[in-house]
Backbone as a ProteinNet text record, in pm:
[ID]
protein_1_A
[PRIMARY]
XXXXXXXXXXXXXXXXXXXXXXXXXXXXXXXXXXXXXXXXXXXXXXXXXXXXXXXXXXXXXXXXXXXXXXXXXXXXXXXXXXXXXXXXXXXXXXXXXXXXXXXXXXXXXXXXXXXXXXXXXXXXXXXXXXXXXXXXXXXXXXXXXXXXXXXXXXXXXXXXXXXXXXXXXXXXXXXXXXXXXXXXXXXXXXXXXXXXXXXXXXXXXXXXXXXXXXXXXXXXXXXXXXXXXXXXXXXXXXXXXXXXXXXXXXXXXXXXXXXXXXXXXXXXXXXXXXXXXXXXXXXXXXXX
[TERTIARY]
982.4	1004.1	1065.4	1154.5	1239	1150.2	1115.9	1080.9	1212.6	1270.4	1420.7	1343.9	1433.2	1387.7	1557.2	1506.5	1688	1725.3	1766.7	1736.2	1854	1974.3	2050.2	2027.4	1859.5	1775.4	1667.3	1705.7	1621.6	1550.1	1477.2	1420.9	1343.9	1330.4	1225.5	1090.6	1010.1	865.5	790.9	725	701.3	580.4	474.2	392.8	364	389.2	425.2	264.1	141.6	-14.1	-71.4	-23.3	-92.4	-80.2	-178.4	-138.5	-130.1	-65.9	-105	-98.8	-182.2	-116.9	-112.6	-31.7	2.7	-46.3	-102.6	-140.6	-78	-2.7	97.4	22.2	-11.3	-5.3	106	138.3	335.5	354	270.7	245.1	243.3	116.2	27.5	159.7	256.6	362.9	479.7	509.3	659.1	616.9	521.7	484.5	479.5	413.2	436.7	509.9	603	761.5	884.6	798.2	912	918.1	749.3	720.4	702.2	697.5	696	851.3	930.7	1096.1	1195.1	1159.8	1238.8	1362.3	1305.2	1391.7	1341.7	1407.2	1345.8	1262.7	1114.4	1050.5	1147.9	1178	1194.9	1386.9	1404.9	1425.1	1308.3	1247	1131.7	1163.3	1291.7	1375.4	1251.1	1259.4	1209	1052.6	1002.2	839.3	843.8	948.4	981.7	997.4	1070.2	1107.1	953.6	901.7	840.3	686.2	636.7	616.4	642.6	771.5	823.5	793.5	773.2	758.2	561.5	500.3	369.2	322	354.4	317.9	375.9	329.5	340.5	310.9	377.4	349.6	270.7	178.7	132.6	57.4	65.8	19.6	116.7	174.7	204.2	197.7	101.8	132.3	140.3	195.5	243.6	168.9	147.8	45.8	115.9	148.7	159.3	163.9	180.1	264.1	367.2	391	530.9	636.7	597	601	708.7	637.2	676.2	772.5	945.9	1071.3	1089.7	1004	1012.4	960	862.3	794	905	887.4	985.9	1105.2	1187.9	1336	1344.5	1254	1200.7	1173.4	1168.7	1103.4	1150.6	1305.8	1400.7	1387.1	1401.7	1392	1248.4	1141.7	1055	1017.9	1067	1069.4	1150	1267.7	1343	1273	1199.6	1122.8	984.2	982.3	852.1	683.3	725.4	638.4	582	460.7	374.4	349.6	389.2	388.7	242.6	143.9	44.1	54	44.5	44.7	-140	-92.6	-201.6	-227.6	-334.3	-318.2	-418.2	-436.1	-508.6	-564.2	-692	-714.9	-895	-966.5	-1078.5	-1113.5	-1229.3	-1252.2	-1192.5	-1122.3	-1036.3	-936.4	-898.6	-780.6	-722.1	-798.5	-780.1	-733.5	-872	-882	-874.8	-793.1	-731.6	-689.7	-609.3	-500.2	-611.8	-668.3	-821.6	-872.3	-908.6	-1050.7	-928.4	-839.5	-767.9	-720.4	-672.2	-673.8	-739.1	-877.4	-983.9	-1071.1	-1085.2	-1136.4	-1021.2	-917.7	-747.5	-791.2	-786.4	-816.1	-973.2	-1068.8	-1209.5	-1184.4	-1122.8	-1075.4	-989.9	-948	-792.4	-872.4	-973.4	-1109.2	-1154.5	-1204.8	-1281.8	-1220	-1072.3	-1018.9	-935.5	-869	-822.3	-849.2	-917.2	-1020.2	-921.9	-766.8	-693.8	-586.9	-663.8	-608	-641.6	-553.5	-626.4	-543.4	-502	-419.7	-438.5	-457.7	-442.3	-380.6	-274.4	-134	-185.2	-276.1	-218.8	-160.7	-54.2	11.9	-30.9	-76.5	-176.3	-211.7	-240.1	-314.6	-391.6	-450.2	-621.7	-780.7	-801.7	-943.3	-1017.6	-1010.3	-1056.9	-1084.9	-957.7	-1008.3	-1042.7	-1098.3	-1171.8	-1307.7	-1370.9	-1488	-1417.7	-1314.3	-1229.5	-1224.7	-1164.6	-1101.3	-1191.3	-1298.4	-1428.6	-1555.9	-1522.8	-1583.3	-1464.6	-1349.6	-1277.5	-1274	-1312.2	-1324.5	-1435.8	-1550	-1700.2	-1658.1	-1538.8	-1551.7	-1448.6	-1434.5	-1334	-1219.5	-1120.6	-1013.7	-916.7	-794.9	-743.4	-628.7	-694	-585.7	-551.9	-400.2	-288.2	-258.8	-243.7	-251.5	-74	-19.1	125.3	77.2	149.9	108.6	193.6	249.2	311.5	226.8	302.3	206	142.5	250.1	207.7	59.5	72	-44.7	-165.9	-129.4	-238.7	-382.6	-490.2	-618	-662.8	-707	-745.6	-841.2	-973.3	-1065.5	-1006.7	-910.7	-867.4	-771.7	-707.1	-603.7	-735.5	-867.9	-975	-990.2	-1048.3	-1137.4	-1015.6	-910.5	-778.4	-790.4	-718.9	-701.9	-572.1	-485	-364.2	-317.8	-211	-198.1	-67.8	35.9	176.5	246.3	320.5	356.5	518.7	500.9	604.1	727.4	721.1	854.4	938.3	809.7	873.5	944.1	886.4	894.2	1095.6	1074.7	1218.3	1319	1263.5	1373.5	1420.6	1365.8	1435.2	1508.2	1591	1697.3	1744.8	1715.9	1840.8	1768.7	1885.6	1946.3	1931.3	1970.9	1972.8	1809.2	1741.1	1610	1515	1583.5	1505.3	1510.2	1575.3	1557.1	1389.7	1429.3	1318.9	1158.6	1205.7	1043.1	999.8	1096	1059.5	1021	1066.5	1007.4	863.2	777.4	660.6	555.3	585.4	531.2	574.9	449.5	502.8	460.1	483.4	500.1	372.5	303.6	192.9	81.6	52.8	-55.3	6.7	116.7	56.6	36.4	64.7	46.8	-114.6	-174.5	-309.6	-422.5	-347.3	-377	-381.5	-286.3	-299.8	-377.2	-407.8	-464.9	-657.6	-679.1	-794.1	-848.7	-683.6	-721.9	-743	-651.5	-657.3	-829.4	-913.4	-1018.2	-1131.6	-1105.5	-1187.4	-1163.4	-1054.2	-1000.2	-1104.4	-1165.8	-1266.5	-1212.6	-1063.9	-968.7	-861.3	-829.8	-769.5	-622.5	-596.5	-471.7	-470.1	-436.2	-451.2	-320.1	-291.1	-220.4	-138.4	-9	70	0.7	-50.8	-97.6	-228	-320.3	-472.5	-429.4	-350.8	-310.5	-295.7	-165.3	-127.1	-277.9	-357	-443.2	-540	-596.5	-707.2	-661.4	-527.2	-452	-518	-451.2	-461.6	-590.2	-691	-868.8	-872.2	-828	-878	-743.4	-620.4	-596.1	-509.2	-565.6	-506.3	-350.5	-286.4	-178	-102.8	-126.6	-23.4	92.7	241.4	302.3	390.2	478.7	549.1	726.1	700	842.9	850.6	691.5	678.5	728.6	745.5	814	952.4	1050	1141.1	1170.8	1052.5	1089.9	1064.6	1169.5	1205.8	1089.3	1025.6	905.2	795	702.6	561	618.5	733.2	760.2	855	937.4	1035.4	959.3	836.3	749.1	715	632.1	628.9	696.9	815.5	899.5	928.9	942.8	985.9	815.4	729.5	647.7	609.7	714.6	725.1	596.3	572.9	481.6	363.2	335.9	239.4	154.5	274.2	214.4	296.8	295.2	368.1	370.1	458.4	476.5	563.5	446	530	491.3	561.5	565	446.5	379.2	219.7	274.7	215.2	286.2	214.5	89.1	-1.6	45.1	124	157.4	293.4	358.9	501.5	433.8	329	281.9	335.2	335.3	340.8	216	181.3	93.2	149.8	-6.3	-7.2	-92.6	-31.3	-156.6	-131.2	-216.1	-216.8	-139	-52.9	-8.7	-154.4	-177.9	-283.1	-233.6	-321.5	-244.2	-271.1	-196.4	-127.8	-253.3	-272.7	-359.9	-278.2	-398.2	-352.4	-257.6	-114.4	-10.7	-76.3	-30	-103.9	-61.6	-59.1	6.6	124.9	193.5	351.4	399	293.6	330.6	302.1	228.9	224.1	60.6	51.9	-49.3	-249.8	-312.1	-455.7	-513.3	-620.4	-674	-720.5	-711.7	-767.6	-908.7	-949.9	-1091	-1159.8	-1319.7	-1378.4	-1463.9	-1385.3	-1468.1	-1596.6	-1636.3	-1799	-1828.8	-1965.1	-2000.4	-2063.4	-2071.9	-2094.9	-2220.1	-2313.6	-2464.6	-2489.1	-2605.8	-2703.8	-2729.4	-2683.5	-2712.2	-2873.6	-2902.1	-3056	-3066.1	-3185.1	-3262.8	-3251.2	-3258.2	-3224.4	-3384.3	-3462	-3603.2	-3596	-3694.3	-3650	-3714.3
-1426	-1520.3	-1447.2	-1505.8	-1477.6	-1544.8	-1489.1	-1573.6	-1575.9	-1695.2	-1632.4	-1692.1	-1667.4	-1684.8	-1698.8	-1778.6	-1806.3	-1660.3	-1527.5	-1446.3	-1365.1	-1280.2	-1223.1	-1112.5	-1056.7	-982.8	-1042.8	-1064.1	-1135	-1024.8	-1045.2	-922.9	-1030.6	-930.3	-993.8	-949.7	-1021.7	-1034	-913.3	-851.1	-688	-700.8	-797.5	-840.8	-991	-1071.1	-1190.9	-1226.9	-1155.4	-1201.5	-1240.6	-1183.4	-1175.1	-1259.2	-1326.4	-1475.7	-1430.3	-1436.3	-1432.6	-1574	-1595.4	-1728.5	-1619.5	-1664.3	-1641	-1728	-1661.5	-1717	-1686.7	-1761.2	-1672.4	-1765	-1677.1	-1748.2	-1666.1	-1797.6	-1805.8	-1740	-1816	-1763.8	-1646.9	-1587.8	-1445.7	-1361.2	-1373.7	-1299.3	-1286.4	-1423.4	-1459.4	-1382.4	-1338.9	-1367.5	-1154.8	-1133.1	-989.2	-877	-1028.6	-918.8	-896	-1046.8	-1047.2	-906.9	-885.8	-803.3	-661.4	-638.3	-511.7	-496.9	-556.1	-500.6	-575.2	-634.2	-766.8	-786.1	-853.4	-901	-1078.3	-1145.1	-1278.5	-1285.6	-1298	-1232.3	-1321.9	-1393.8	-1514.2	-1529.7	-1477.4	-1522.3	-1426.9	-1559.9	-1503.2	-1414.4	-1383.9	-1337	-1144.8	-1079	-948.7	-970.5	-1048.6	-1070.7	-1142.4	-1223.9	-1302	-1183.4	-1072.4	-927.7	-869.5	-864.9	-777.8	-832.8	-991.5	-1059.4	-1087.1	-1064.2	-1104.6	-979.9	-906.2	-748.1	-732.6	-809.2	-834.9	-907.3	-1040.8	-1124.8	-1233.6	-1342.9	-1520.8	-1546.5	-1667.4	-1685.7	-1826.4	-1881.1	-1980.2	-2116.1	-2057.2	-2086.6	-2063.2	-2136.6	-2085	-2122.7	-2120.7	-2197.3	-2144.8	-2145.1	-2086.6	-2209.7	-2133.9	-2219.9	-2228.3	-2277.8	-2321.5	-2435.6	-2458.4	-2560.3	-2586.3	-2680.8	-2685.1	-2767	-2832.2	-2910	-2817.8	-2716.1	-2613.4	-2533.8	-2550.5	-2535.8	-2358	-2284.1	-2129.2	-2126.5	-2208.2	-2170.8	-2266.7	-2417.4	-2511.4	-2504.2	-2385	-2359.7	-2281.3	-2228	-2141.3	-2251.3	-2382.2	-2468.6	-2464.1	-2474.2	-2490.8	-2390.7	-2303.6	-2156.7	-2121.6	-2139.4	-2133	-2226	-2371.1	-2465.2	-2469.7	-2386.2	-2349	-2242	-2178.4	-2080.5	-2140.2	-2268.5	-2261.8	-2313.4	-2309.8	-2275.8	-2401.3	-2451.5	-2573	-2510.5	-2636.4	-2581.5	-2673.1	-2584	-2675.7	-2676.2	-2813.5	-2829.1	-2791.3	-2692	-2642.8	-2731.7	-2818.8	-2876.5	-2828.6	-2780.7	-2726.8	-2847.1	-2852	-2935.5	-2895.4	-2883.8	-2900	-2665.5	-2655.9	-2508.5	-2429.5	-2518.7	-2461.4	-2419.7	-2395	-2351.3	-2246.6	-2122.4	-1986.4	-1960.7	-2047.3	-2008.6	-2087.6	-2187.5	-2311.1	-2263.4	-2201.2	-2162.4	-2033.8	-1996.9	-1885.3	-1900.9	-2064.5	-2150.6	-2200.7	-2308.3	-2341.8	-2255.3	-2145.7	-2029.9	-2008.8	-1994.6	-1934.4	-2031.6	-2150.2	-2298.6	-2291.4	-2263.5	-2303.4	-2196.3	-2077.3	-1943.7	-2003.6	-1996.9	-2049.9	-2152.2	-2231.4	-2334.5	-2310.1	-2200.1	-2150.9	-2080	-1978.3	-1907.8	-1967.5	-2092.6	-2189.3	-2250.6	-2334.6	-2379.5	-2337.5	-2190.4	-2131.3	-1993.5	-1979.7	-1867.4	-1742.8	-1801.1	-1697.2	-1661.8	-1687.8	-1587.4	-1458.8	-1375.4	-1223.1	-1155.6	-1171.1	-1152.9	-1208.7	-1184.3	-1294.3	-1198.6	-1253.3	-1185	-1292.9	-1172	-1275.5	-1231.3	-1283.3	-1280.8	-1298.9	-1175.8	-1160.5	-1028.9	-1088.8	-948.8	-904.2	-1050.8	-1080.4	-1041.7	-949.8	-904.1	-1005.1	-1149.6	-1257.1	-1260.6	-1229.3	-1245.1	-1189.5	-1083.7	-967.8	-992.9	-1094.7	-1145.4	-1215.8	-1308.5	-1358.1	-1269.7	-1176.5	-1029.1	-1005.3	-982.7	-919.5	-987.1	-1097	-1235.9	-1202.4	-1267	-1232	-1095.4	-1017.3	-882.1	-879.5	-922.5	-936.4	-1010.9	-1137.6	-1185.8	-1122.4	-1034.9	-903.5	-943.9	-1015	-1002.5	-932.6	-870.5	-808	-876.2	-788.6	-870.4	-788	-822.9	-753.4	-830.3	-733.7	-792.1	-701.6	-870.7	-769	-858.8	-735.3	-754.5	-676.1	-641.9	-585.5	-438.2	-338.2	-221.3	-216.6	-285.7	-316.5	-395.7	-491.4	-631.8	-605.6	-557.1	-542.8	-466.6	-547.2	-475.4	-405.5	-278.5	-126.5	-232.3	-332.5	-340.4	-421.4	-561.3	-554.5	-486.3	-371.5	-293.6	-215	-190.6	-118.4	-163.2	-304.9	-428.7	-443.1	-453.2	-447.6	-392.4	-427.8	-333.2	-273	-310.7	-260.4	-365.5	-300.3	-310.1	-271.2	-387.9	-351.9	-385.6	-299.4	-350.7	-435.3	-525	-590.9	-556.6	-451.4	-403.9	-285.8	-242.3	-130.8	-246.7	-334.3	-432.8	-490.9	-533.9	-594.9	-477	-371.2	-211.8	-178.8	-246.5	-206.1	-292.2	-435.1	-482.3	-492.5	-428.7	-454.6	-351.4	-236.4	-80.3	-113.5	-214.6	-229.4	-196.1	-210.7	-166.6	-69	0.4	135.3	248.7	265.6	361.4	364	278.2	189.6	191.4	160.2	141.6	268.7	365.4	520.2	570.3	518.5	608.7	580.5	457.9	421.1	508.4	608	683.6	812.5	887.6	1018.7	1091.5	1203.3	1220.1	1323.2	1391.8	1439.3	1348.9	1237.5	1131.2	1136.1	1132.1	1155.1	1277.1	1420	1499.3	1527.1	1470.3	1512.1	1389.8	1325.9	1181.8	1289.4	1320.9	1434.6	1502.5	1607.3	1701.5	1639.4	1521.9	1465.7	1407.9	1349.1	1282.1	1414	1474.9	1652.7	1697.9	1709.7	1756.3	1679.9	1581.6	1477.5	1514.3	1534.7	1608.4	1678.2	1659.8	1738.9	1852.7	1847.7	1994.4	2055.6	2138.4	2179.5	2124.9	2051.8	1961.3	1826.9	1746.5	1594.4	1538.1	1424.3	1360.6	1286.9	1219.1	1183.4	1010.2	977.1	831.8	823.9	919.6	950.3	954.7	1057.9	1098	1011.2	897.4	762.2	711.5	688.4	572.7	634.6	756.8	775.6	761.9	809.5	781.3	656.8	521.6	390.3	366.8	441.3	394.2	478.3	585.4	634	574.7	443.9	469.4	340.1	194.1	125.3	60.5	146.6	60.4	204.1	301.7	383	385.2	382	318.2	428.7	501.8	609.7	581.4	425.6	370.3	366.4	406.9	386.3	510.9	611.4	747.6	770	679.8	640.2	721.5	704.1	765.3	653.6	652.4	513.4	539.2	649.5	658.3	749.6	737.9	866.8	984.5	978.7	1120.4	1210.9	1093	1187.6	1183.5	1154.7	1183.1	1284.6	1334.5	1474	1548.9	1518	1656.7	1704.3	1629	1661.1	1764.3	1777.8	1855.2	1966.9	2072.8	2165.7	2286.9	2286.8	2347.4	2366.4	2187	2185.4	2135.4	2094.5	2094.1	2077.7	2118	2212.8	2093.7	2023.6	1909	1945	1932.6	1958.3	1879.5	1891.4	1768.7	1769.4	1671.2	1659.4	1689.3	1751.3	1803.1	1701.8	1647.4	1537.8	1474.8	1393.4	1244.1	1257.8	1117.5	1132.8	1106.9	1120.4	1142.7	1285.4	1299.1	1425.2	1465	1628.8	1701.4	1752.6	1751.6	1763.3	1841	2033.3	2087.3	2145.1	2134.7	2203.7	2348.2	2391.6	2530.4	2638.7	2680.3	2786.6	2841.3	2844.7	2911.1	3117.5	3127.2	3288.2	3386.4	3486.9	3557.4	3650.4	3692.1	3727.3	3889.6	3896.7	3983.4	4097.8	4241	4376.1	4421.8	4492.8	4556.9	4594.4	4593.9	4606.8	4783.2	4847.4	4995.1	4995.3	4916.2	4947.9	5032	5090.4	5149.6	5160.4	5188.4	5140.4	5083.4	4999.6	4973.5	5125.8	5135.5	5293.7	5318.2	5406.8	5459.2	5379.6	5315.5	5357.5	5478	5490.4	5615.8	5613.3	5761.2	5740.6	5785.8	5756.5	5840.6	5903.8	5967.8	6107.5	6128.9	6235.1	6234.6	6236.1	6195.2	6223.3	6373.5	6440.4	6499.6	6579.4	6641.1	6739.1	6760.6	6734	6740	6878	6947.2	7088.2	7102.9	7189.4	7237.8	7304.1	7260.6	7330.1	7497.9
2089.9	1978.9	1860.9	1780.6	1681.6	1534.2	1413.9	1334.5	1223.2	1229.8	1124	1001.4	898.9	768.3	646.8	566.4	483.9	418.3	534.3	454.9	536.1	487.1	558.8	654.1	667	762.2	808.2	961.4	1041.3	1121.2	1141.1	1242.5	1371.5	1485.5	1597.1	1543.2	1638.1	1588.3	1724.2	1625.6	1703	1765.7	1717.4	1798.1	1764.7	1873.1	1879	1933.6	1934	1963.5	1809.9	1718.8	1597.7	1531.2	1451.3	1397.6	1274.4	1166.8	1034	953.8	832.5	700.6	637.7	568.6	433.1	310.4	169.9	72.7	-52.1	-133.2	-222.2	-334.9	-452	-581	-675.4	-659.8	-678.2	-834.7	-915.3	-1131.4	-1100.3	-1011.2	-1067.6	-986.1	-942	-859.2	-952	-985.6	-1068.1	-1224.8	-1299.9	-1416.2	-1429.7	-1278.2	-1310.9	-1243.2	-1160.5	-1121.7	-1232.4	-1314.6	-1440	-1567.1	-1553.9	-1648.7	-1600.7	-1454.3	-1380.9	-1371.1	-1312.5	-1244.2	-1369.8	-1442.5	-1485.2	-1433.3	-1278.2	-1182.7	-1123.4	-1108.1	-1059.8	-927.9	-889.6	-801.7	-630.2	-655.5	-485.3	-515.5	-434.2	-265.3	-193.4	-136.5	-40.5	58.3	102.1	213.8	249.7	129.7	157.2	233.7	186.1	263.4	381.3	410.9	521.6	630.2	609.5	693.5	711.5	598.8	620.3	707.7	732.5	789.4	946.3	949.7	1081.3	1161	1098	1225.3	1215.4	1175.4	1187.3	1281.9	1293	1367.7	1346.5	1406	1440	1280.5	1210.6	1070.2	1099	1142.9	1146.9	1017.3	879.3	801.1	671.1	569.5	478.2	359.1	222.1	108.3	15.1	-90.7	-259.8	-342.3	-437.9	-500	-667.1	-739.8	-879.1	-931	-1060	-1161.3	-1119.2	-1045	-1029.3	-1114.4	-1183.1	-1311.5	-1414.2	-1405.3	-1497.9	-1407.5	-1531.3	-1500.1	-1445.4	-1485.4	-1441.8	-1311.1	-1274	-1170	-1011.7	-1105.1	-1036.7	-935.8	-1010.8	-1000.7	-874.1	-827.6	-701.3	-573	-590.2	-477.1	-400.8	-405.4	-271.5	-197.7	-261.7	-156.2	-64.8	-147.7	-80.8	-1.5	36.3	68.4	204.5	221.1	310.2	420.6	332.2	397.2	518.6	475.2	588.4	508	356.5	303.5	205.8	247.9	204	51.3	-58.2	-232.2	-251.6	-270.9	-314.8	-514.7	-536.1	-708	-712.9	-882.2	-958.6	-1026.1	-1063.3	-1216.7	-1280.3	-1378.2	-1491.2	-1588.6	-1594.5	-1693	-1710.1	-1807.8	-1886.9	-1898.3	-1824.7	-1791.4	-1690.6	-1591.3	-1488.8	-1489.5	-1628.9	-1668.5	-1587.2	-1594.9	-1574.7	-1427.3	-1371.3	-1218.5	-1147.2	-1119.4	-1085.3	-957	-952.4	-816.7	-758.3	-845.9	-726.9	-640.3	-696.8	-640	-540.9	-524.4	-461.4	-363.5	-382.1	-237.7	-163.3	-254.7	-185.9	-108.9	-150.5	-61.7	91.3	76.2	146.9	263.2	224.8	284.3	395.3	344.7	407.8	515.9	445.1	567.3	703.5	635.4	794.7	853.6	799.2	861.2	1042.3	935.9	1035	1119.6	1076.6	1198.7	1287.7	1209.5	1305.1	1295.2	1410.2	1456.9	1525.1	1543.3	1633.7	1547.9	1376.4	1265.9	1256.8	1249.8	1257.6	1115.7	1047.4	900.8	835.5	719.2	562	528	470.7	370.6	212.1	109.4	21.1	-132.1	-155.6	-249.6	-356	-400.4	-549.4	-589.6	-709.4	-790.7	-879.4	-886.5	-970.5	-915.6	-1027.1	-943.3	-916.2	-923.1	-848.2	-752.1	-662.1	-506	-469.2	-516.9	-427.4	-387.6	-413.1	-297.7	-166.6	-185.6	-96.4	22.7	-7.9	59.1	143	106.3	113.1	238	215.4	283.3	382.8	424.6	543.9	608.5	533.5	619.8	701	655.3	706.7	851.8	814.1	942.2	1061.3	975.4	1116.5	1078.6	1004.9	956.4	874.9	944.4	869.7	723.9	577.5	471.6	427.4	387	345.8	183.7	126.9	-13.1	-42.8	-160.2	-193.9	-337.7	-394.6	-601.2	-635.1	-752.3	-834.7	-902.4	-916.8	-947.4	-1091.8	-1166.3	-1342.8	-1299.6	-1268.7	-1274.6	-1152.7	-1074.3	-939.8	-977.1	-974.2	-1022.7	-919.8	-958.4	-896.3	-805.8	-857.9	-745.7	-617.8	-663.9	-529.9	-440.9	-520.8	-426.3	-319.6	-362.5	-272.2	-201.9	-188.1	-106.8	27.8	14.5	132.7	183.7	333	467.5	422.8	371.6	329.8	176.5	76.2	-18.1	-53	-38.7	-60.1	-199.6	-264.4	-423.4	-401.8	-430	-450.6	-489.1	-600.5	-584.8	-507.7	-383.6	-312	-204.7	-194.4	-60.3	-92.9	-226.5	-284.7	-245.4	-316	-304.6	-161.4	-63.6	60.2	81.2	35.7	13.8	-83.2	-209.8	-314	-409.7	-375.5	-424.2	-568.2	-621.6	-783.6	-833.9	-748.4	-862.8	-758.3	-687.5	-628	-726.7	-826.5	-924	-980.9	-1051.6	-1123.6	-1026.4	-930.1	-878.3	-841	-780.3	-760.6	-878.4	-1033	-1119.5	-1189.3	-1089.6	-1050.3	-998.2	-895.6	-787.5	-810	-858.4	-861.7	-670.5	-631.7	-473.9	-507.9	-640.1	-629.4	-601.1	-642.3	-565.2	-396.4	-377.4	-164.9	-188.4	-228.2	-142.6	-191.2	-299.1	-321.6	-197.9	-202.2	-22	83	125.6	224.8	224.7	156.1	126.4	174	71.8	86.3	261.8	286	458.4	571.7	509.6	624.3	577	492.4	461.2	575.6	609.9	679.1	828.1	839.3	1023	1088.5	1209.2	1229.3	1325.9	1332.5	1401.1	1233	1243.9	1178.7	1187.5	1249.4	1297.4	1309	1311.9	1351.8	1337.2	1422.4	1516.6	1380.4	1357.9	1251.8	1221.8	1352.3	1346.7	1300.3	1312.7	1228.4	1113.9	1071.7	909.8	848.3	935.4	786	775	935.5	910.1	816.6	846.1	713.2	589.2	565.6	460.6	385.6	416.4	429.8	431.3	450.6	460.4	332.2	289.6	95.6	10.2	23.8	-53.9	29.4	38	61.7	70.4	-58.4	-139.6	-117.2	-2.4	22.1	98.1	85.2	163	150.6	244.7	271.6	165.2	178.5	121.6	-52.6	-76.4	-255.6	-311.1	-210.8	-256.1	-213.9	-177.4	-141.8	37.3	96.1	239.6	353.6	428.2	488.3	623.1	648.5	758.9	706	780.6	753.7	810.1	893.1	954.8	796.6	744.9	672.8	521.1	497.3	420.4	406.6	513.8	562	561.7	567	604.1	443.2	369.9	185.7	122.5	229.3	192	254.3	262.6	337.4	271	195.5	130.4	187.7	234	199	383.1	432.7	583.5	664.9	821.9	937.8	1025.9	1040.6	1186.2	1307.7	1391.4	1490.1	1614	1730.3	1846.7	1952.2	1933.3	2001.1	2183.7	2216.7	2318	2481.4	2412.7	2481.9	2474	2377.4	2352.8	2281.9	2239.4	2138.6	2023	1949.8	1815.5	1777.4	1664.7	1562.4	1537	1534	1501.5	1366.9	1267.3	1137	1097.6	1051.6	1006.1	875.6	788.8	648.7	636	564.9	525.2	448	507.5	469.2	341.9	227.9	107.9	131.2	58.5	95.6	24.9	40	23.7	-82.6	-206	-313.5	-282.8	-340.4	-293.6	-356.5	-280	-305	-428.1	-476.8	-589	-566.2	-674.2	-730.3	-663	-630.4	-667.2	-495.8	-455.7	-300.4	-279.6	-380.9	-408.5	-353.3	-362	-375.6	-473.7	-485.2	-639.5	-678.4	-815	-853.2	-833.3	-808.7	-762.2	-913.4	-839.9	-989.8	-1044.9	-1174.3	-1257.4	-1235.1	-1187.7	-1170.9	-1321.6	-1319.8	-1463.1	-1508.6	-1650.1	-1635.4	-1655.2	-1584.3	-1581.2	-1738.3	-1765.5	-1898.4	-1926.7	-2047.4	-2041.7	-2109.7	-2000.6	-2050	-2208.2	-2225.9	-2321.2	-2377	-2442.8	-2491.7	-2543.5	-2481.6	-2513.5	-2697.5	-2718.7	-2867.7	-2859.2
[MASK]
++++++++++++++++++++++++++++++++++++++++++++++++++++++++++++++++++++++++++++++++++++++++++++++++++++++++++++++++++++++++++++++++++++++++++++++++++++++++++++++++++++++++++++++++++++++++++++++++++++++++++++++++++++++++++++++++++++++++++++++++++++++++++++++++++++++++++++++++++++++++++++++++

């Protein structure tokens, strides 16, 4: 099966067993791609890709005001996409958390009736849903959360099985704002990731597919592409310093072992350390 999408990169579907919905709250996305990239967050086309090499899309809804001409102007497209627009309306104390509660009722429900969901993708980045999150994990489900790196709250980037930023996802089709999002990600947060996932290894080596995954278990929202490297292999390789890959000779995985740091260099002169001065006896008492 093919999942196409109104998007000039179609991809096949890499595992066509996996069901995912999708849950987009469309405001909390549009409001802090504007203020993270100030780029217009939709054409849905980049998540549609990045979707289609996951699984079956069986579920899909965006949630806003649609009333409201910023949010509005986006319908067609997402509309083309596949994608059910549920209206927010805001009115008395529900102001705030209108589209929360509405996900999170929406979400519960796909739970229950469809049981041969194994993904929630949801499009957000309010420490709100992180009981949501939390509750579907209990029931063995895997969720994938995409947010923006400005707006995305630290507790739900934790509570995720994975945690993708919205504007690394955009940067792999449009070059105009890969500057910008690389100068997001400094490459000392992975290599101090590494360092932490290699500590946990119970060989002094481990396999390239352990590495990402422990990776990804201390640090959800780690993605090889936020440091502008198009795989986990050529990640690695820009850290020559710091660890030695080489070809699992059991399997076609990569073996991954830490660079041993160097032992303090001898002296300049080639020399010995200098003897230490012994010292000099006490001298005797002089009898009077």
């Amino acid at each position: 099966m093919t999942l196409r999408a109104a998007h000039p990169r179609v991809h096949e579907v890499i595992n066509d067993d996996e069901r995912i919905a999708l849950f987009l709250d469309y405001e909390n996305l549009a409001i802090g791609a504007r203020d993270g990239l100030g780029v217009s967050p939709f054409d849905f086309g980049p998540v549609a890709d990045a979707l289609a090499e996951r699984g079956r899309v069986v579920a899909r809804r965006a949630y806003a005001d649609w009333s409201r001409p910023e949010f509005g102007r986006y319908q067609n497209n997402l509309a083309q996409n596949g994608i059910t627009l549920i209206q927010v309306t805001r009115f008395g104390a529900q102001q705030k958390n209108a589209a929360d509660i509405l996900m999170a009722v929406d979400a519960m429900e796909v739970l229950i009736t469809h049981p041969d969901v194994g993904t929630f993708l949801l499009v957000a980045g309010d420490g709100d849903y992180s009981p949501l999150v939390q509750r579907l994990r209990e029931w063995g489900k895997r969720v994938v959360g995409v947010g923006t790196k400005a707006s995305a709250s630290s507790r739900l980037v934790a509570v995720c099985s994975e945690y993708k930023y919205w504007g690394t996802i955009v940067a792999a089709v449009n070059p105009a704002v890969r500057a910008e999002v690389g100068a997001n990600f400094d490459i000392a947060d992975a290599k101090r990731l590494v360092v932490s996932a290699m500590e946990e290894s119970p060989d002094a080596s481990a396999t390239g597919s352990w590495l990402k995954s422990k990776m990804l278990a201390l640090d959800p929202s780690f993605d090889e592409r936020n440091y502008g490297s198009s795989s986990f292999r050529v990640l690695l390789s820009r850290l020559p310093d710091m660890v030695e890959v080489k070809k699992d000779r059991s399997s076609s995985d990569m073996l991954v072992t830490l660079v041993t740091s160097r032992q303090a260099k001898a002296p300049a002169d080639g020399g010995k350390p200098p003897a230490r001065r012994r010292k000099a006896a006490p001298k005797q008492a002089v009898a009077p």
